[in-house]
N, C-alpha and C positions, 0 to 999 in steps of 0.2 A: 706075335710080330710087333705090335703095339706096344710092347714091353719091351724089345729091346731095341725100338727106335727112340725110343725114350732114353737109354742105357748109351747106347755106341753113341760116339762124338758126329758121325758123317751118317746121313741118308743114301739112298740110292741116287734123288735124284741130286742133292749137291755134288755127289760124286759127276756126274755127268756133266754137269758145269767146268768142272774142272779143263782151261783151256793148256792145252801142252805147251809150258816154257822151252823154249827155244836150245837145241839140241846143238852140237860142234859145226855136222854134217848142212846145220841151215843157215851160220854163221855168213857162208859166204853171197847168199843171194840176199840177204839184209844191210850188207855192209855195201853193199854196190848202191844201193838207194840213197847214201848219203853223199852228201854235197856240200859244196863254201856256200848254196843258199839256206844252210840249216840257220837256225837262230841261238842263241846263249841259251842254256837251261840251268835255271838257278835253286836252290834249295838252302834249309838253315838246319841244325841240328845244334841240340842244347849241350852243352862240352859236360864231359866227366858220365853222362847218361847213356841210355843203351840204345839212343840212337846214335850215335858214333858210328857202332854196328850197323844199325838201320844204313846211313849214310853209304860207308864202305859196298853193304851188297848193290845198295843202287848203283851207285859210280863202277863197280864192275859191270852189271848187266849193260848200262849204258856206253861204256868202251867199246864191249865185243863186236858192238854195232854200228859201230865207230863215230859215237856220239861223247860231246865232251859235258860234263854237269860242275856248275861252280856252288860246291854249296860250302857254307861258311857257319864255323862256328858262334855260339853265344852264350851268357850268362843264363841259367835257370832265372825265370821270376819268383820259383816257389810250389807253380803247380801246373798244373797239365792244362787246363782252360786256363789259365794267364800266361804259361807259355806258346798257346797254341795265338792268344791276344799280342805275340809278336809279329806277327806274319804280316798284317799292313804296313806296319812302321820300316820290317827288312826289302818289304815289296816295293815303297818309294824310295827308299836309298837306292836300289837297282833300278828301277826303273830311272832314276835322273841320271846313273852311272854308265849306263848302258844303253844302246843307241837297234832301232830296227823291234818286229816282235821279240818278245822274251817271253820263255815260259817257265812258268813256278810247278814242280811238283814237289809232295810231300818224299821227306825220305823213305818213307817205309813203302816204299814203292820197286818195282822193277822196270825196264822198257823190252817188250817181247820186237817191237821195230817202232822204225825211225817215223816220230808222227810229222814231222814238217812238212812234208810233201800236201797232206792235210788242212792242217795248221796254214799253209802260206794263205791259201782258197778264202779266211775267211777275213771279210770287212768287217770289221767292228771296233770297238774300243777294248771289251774284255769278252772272252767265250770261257764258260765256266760248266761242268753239268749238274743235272741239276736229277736229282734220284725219284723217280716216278714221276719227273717231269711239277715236282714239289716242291721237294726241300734241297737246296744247295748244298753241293759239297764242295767244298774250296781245296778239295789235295790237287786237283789239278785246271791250274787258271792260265789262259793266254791272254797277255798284256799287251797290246798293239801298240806303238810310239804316238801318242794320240794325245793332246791335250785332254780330253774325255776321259780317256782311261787315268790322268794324273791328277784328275780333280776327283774320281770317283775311290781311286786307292787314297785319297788325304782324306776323304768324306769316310772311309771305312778305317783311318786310323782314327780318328777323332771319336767315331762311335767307340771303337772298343777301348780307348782311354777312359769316354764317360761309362763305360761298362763294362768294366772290366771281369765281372762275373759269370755275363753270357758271352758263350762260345762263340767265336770271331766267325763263322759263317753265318750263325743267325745272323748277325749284325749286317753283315754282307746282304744277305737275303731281304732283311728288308728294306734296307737302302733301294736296294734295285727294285724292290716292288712297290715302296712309295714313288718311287722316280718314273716308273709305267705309268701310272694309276696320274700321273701329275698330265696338268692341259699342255706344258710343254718341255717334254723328255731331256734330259743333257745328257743321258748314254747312252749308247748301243748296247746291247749286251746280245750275245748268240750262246744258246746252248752250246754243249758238248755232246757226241752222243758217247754213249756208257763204253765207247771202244777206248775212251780219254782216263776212263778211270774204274777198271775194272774190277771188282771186288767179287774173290776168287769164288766164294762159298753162298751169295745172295741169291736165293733163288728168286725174285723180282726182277733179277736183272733181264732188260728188255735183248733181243738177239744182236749179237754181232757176230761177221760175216770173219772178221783179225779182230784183232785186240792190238793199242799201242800199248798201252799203260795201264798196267796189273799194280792194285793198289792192297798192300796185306795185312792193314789193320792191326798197325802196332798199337792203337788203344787201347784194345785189349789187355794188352799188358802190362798199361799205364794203369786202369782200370779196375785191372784185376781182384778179389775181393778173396780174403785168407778162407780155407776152405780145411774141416776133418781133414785128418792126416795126411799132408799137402796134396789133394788133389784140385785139379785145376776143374774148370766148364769146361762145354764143348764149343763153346765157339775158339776158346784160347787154345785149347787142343787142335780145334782144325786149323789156326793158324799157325801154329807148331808146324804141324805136320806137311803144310803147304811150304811153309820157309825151308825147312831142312829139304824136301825134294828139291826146290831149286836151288839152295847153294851146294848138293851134291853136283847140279848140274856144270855151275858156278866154277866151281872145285875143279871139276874135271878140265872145262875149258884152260882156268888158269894152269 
């Protein structure tokens, strides 16, 4: 058994994690929960790359539930961590364009329902989560209209210009935790809890009761490392195989 848990891409228990994307028949009680108090939901995707794709399934998931996403294209920098080093720079352009919370998700993402109902509850400057209550993950961040929150995204651009080699969440991360640790704080910051940003196949991931936002790990494929006679890992397989069940589902809606 040992041996071919080793072998097959999925465990028993990732398999059980597996939360059910959102089906025709559930369309209609998801789509009532939304309202004119939703907020913009904005995202960026690198032009001519296969987040394009990425892009496209979000922006379907997020329709059916009658949610609108403005994500906007951009130039490659070159590489995956200095692409990923655009995300504060496109985060205060919006932020000064747009008025009320705003929230940023990663493309490579879906929306299983509508998180603002949520999202309105919380006072802060930025709610961001944070993966074992550890290490930040920035695919999914709420920006409140906050002076706070627009000096903390120009502080997180500035860092990842002077470092543009580490991954723009470190940067993030420690910003906010020098900023705790300081005798007198200039942010707010609130968790997310893992329903903000759900990562299909993690089995660390602490419980949630719904899921907003199922996040499916297009690094992987950014990532990816040439392999014998192309075969892939099993994480890039399980995120395969996660993608293709729901744009079946995706497919079928449309």
């Amino acid at each position: 058994m040992n041996i071919l848990n080793k072998i097959r891409p999925w465990t028993a228990q990732q398999r059980a994690l597996i939360v059910p994307f959102p089906a025709e028949q559930d369309l209609a009680e998801r789509k009532s929960t939304s309202t004119t108090a939703d907020g913009p939901i904005v995202a960026f995707f690198t032009e001519g790359s296969f987040y394009e794709h990425e892009k496209d399934r979000m922006v379907r998931s997020a329709e059916r539930i009658g949610l609108s996403v403005q994500a906007m294209p951009v130039p490659s920098a070159g590489s995956w961590v200095l692409n990923a080093g655009l995300k504060p720079g496109f985060l205060l352009r919006e932020r000064a364009r747009l008025r009320g919370p705003m929230l940023y998700v990663d493309v490579d993402a879906v929306f299983h329902r509508n998180p603002w109902p949520e999202l309105r509850k919380l006072e802060c400057d930025l709610a961001v989560y944070y993966e074992g209550n550890a290490r930040l993950i920035s695919a999914t961040i709420l920006i409140n209209d906050t002076p706070g929150a627009a000096r903390l995204i120009e502080r997180w651009r500035e860092g990842c210009l002077a470092k543009p080699d580490v991954w723009d969440q470190l940067v993030l991360e420690q910003i906010i935790t020098e900023d705790a640790a300081s005798a007198k704080p200039q942010f707010q910051v609130v968790k997310l809890p893992v329903s903000f940003c759900w990562i299909f196949d993690r089995l660390e991931n602490e419980p949630a009761s719904e899921i907003f936002i199922e996040q499916l790990q297009a690094s992987r494929e950014a990532t990816k490392r040439k392999r014998w006679f192309g075969r892939i890992g099993k994480r890039l397989k399980r995120r395969r195989d996660r993608v293709e069940e729901i744009e079946r589902i995706l497919g079928s809606h449309d």
